[in-house]
N, CA, C and O atoms as a Maestro MAE file, in Angstrom:
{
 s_m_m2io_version
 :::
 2.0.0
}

f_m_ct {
 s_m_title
 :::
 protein
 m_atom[248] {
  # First column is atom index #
  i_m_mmod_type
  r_m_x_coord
  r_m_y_coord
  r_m_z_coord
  i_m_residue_number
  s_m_chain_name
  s_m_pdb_residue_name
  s_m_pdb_atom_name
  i_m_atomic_number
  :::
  1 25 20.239 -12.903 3.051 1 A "UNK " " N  " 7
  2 3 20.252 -12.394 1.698 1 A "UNK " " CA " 6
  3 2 18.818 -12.131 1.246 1 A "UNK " " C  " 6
  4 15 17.931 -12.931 1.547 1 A "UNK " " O  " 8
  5 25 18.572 -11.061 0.553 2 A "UNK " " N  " 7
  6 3 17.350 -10.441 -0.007 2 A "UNK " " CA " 6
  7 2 17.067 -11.442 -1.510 2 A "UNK " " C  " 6
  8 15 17.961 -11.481 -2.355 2 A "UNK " " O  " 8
  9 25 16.119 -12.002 -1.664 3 A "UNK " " N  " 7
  10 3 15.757 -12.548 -2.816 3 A "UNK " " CA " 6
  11 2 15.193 -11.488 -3.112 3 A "UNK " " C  " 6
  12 15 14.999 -10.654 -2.227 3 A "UNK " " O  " 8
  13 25 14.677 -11.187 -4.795 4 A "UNK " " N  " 7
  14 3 14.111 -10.175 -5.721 4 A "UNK " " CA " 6
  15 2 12.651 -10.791 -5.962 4 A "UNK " " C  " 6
  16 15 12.536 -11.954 -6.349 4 A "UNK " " O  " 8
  17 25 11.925 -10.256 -5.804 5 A "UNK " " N  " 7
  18 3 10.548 -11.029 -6.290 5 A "UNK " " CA " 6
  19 2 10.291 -10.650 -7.600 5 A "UNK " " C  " 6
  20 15 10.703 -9.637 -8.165 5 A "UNK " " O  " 8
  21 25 9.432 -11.717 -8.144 6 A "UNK " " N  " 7
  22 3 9.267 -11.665 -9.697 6 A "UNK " " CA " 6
  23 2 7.930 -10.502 -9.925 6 A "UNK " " C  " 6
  24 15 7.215 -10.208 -8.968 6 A "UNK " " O  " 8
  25 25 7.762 -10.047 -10.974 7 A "UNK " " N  " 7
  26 3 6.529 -8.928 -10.915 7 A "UNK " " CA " 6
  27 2 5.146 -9.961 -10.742 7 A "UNK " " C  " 6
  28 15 4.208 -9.271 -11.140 7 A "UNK " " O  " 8
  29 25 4.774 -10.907 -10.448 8 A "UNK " " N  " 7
  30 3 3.519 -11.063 -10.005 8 A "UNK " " CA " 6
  31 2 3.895 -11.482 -8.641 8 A "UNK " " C  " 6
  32 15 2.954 -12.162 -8.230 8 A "UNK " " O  " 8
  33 25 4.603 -11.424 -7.949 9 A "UNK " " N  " 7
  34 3 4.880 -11.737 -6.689 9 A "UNK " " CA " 6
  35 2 4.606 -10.220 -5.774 9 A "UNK " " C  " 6
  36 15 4.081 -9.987 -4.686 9 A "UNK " " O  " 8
  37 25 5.220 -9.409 -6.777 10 A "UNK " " N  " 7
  38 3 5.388 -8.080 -6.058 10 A "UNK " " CA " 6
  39 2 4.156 -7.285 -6.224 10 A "UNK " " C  " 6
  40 15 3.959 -6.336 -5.466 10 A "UNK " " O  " 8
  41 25 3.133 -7.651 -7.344 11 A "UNK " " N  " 7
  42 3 1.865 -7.222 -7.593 11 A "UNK " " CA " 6
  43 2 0.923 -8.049 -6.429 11 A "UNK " " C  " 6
  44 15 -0.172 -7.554 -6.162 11 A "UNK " " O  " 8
  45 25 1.265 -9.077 -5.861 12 A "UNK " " N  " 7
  46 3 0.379 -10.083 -4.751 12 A "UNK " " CA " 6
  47 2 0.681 -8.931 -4.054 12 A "UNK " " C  " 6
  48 15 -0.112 -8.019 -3.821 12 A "UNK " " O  " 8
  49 25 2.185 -9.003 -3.626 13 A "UNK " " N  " 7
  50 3 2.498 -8.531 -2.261 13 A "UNK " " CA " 6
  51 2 1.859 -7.391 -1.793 13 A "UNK " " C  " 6
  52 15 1.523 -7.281 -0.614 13 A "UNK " " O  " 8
  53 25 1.535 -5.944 -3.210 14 A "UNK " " N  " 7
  54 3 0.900 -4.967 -3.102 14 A "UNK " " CA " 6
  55 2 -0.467 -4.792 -2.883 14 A "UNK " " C  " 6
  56 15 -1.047 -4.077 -2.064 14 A "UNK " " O  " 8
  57 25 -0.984 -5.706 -3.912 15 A "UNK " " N  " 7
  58 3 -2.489 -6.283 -3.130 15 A "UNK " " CA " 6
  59 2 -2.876 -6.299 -2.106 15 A "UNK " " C  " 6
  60 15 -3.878 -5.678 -1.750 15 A "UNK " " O  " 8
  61 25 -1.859 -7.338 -1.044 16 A "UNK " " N  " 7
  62 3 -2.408 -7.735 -0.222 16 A "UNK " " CA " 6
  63 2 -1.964 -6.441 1.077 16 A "UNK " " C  " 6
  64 15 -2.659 -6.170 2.056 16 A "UNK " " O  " 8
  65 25 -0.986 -5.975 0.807 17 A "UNK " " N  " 7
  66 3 -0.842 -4.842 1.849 17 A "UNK " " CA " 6
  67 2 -2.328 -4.019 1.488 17 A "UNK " " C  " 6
  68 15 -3.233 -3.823 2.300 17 A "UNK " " O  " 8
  69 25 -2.314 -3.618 0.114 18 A "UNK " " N  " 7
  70 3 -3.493 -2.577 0.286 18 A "UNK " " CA " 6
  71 2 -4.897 -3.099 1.189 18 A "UNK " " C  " 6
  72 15 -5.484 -2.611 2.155 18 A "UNK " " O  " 8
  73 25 -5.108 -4.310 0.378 19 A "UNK " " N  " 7
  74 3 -6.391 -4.522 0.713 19 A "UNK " " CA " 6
  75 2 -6.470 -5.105 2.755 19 A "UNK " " C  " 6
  76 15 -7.495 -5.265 3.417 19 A "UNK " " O  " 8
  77 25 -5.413 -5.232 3.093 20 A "UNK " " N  " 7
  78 3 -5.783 -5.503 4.875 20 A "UNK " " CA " 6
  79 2 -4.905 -4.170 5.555 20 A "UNK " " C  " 6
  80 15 -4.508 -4.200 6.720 20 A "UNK " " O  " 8
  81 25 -4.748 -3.379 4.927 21 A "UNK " " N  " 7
  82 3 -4.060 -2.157 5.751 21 A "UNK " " CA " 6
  83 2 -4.342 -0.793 5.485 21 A "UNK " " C  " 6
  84 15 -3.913 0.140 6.164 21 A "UNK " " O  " 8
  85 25 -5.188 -0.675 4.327 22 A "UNK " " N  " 7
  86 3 -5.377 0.450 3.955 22 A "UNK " " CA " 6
  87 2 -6.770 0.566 3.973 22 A "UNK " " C  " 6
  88 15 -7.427 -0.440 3.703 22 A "UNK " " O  " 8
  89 25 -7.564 2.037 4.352 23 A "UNK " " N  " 7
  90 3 -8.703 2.672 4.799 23 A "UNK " " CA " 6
  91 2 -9.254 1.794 2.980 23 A "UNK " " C  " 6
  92 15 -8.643 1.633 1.924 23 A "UNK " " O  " 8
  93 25 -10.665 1.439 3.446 24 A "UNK " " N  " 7
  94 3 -11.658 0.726 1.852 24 A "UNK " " CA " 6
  95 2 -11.355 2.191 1.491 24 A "UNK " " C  " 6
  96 15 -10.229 2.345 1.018 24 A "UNK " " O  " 8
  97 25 -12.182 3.416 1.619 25 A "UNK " " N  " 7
  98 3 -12.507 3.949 0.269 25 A "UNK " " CA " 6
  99 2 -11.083 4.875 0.002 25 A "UNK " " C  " 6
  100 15 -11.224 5.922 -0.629 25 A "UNK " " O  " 8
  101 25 -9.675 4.481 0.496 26 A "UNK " " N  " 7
  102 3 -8.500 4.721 -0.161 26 A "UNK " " CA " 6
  103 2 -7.966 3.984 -1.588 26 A "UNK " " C  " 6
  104 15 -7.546 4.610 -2.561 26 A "UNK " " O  " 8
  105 25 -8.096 2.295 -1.480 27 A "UNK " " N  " 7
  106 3 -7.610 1.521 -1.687 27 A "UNK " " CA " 6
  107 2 -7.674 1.834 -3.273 27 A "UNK " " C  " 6
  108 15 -6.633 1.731 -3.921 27 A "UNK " " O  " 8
  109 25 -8.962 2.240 -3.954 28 A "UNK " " N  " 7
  110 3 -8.247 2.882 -5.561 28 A "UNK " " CA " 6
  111 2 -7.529 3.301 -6.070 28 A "UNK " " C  " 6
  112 15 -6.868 2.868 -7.013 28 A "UNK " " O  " 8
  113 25 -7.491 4.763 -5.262 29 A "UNK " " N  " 7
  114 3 -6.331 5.494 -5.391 29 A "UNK " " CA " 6
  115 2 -4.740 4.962 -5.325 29 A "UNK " " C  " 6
  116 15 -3.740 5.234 -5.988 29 A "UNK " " O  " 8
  117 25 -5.112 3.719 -3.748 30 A "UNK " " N  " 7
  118 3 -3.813 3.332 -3.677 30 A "UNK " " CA " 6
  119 2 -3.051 2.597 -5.006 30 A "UNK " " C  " 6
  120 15 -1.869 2.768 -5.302 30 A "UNK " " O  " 8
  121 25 -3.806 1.924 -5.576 31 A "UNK " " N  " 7
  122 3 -3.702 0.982 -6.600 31 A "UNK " " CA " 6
  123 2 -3.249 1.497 -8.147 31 A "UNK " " C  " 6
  124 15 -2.676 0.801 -8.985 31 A "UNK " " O  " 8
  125 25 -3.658 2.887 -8.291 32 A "UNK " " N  " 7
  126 3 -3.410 3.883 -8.898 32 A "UNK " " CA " 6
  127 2 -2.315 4.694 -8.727 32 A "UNK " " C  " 6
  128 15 -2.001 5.407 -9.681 32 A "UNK " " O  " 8
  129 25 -1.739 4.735 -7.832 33 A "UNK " " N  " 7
  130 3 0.026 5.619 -7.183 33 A "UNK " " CA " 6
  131 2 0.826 4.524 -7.245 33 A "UNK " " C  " 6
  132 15 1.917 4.850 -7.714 33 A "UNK " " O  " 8
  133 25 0.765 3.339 -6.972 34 A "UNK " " N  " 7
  134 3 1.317 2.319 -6.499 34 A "UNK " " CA " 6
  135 2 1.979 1.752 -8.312 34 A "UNK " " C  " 6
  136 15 3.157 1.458 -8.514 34 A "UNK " " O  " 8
  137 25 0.837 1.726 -9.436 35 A "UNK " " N  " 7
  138 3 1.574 1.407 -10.680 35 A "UNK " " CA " 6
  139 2 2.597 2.445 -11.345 35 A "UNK " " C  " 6
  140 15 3.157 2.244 -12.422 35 A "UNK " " O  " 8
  141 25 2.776 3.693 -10.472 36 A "UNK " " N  " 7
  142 3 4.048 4.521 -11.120 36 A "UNK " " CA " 6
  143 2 4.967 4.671 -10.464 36 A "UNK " " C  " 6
  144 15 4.750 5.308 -9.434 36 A "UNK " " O  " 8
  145 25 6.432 4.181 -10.705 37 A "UNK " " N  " 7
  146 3 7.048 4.987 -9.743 37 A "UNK " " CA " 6
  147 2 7.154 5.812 -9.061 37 A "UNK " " C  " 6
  148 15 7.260 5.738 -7.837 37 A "UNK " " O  " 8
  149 25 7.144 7.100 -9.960 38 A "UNK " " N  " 7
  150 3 7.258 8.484 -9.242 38 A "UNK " " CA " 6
  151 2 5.568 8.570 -8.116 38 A "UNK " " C  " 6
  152 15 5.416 9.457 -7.277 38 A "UNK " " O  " 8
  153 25 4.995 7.973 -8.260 39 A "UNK " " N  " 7
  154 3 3.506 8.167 -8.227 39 A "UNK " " CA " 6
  155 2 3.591 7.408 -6.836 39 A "UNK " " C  " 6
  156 15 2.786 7.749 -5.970 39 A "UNK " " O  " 8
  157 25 4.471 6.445 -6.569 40 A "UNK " " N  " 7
  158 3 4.759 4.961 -6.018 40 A "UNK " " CA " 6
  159 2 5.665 6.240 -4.649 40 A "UNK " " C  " 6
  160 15 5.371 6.300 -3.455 40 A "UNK " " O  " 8
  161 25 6.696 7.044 -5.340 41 A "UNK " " N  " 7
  162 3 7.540 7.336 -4.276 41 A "UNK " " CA " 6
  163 2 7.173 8.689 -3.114 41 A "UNK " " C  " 6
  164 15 7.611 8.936 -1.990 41 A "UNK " " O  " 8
  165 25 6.305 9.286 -3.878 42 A "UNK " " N  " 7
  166 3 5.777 10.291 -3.624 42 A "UNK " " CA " 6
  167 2 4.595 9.720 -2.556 42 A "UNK " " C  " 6
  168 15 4.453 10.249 -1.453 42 A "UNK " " O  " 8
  169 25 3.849 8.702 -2.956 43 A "UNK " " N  " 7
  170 3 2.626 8.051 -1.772 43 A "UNK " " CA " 6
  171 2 3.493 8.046 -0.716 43 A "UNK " " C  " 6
  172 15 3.501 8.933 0.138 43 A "UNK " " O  " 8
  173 25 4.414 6.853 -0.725 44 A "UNK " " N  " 7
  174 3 5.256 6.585 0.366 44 A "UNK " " CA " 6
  175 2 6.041 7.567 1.741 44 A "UNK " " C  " 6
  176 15 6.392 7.208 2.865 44 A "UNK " " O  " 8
  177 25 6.107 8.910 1.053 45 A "UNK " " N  " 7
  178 3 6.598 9.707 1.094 45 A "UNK " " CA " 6
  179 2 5.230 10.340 2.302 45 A "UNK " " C  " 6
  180 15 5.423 10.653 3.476 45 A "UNK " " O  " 8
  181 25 4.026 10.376 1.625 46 A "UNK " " N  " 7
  182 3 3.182 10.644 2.433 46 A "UNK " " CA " 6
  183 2 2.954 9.847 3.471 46 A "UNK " " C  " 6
  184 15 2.925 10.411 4.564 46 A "UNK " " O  " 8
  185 25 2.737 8.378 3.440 47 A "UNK " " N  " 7
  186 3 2.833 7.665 4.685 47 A "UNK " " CA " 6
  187 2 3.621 8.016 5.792 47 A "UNK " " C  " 6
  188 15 3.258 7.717 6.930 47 A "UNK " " O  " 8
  189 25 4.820 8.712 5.535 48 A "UNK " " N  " 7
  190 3 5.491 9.235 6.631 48 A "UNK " " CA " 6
  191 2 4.758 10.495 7.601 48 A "UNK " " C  " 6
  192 15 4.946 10.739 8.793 48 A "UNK " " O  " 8
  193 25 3.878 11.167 6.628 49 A "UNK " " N  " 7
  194 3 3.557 12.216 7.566 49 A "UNK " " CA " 6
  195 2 1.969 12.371 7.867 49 A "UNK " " C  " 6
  196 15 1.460 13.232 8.584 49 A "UNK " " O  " 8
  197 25 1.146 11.094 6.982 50 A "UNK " " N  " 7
  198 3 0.070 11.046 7.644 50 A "UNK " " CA " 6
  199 2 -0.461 9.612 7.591 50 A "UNK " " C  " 6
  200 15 -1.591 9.363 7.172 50 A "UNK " " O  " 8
  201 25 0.181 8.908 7.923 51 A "UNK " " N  " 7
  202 3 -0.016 7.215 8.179 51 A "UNK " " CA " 6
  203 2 -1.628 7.188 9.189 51 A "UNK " " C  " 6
  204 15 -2.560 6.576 8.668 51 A "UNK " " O  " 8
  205 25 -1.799 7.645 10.146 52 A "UNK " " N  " 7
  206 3 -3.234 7.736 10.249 52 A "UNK " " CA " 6
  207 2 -4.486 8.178 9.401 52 A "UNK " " C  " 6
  208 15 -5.655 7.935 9.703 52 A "UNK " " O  " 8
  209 25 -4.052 8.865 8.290 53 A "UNK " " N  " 7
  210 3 -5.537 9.090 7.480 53 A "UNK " " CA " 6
  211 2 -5.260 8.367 6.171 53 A "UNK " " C  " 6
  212 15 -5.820 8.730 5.136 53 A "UNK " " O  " 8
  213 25 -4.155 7.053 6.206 54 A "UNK " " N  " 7
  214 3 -4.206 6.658 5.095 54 A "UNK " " CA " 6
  215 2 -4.543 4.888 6.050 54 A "UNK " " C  " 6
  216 15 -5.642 4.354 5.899 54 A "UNK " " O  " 8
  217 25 -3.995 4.550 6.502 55 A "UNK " " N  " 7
  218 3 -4.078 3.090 7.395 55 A "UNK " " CA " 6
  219 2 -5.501 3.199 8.029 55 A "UNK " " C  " 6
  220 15 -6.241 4.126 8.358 55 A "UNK " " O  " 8
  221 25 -5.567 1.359 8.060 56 A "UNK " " N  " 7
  222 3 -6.651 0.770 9.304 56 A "UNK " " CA " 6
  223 2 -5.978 1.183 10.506 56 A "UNK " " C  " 6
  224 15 -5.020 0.442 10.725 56 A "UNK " " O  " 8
  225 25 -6.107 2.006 11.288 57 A "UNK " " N  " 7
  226 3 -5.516 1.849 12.605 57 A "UNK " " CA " 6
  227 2 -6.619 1.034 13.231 57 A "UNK " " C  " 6
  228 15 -7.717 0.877 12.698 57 A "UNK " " O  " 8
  229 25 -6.162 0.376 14.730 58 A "UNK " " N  " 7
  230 3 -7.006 -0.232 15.528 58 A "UNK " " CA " 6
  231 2 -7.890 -0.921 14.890 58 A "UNK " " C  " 6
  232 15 -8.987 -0.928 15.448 58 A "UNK " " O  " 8
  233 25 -7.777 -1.864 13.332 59 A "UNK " " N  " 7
  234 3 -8.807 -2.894 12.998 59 A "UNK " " CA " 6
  235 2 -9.038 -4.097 14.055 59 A "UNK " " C  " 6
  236 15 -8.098 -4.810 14.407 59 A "UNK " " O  " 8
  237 25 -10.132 -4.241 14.453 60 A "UNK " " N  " 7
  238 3 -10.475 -5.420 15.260 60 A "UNK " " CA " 6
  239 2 -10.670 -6.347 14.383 60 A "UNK " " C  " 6
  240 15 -11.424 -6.232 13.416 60 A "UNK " " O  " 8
  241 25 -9.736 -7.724 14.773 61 A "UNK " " N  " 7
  242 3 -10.805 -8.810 14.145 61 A "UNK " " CA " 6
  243 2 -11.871 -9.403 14.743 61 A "UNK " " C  " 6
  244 15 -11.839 -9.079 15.930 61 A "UNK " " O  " 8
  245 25 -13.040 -10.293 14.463 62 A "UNK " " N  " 7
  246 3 -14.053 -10.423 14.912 62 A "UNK " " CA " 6
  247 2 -13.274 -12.033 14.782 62 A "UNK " " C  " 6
  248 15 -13.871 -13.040 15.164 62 A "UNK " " O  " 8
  :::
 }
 m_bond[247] {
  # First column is bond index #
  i_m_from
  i_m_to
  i_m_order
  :::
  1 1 2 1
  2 2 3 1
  3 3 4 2
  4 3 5 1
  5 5 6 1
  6 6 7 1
  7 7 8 2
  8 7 9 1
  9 9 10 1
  10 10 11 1
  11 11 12 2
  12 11 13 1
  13 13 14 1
  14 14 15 1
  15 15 16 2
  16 15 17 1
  17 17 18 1
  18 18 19 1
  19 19 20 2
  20 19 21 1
  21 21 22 1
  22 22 23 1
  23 23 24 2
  24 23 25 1
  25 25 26 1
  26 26 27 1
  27 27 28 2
  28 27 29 1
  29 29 30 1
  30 30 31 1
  31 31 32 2
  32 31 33 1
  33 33 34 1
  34 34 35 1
  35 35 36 2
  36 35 37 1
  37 37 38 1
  38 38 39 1
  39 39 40 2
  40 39 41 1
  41 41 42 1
  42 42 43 1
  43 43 44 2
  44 43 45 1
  45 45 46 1
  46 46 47 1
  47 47 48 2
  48 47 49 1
  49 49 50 1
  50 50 51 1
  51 51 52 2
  52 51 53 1
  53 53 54 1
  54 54 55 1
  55 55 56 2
  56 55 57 1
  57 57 58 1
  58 58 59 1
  59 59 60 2
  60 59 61 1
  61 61 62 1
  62 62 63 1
  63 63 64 2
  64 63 65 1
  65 65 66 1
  66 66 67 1
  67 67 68 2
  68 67 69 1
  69 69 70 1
  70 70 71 1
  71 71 72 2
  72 71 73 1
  73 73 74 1
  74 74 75 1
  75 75 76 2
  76 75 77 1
  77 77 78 1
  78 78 79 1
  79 79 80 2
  80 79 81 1
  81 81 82 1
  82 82 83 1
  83 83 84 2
  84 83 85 1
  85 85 86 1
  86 86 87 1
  87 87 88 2
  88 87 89 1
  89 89 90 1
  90 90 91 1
  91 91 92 2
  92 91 93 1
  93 93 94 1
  94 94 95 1
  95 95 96 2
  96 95 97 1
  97 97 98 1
  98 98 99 1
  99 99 100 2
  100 99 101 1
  101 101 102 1
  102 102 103 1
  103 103 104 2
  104 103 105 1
  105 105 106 1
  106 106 107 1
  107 107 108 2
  108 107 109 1
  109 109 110 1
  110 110 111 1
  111 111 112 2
  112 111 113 1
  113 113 114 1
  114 114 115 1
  115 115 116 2
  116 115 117 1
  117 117 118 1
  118 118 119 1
  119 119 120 2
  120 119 121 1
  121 121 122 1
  122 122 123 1
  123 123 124 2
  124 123 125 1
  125 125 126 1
  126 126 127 1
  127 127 128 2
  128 127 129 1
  129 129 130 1
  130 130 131 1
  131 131 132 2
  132 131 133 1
  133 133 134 1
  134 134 135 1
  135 135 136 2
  136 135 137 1
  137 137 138 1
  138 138 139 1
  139 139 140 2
  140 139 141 1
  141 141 142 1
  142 142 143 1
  143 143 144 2
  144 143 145 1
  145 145 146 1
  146 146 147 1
  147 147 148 2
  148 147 149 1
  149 149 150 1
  150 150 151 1
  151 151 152 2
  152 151 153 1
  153 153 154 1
  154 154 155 1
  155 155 156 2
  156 155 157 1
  157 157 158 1
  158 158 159 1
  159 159 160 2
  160 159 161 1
  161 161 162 1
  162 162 163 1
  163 163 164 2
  164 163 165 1
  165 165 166 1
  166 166 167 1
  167 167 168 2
  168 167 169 1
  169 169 170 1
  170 170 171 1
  171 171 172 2
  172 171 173 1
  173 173 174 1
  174 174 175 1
  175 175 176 2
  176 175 177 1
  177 177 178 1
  178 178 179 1
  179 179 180 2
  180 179 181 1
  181 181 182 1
  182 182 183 1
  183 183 184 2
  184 183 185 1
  185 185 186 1
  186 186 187 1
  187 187 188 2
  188 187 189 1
  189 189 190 1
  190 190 191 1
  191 191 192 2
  192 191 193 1
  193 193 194 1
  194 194 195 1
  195 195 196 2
  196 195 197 1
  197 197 198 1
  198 198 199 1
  199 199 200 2
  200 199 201 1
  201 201 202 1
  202 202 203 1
  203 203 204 2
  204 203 205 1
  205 205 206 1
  206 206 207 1
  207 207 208 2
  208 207 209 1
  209 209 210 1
  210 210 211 1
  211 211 212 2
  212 211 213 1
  213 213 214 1
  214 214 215 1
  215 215 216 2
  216 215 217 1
  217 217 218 1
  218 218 219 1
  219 219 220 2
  220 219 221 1
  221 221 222 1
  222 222 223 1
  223 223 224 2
  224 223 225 1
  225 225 226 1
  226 226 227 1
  227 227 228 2
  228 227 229 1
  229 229 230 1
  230 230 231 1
  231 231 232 2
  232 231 233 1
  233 233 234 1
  234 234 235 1
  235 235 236 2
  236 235 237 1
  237 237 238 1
  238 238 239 1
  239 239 240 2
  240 239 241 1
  241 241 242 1
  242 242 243 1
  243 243 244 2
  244 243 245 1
  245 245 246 1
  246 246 247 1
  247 247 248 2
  :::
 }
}
């Protein structure tokens, strides 16, 4: 069963995807699409067709 997360749970959760998966000088913008829905569905929408110029690909950790 899917629990619902509460809105600061789901504001962590977005955080933390942006900030370890997404290219640094994206991550404004991301933070900015991400508080509108339509704004929210439409990003997503792009991840499908260019997930390499928006993601860390191949981050090494040290």
């Amino acid at each position: 069963m899917i629990k619902e997360l509460s809105p600061e749970q789901g504001e962590k959760l977005i955080n933390a995807l942006i900030l370890n998966f997404i290219q640094k000088y994206r991550r404004e913008r991301c933070h900015f699409e991400f508080d509108d829905a339509q704004r929210r569905s439409k990003f997503t929408d792009r991840l499908n067709h260019n997930c390499c110029g928006v993601f860390e690909i191949g981050k090494r950790q040290s």
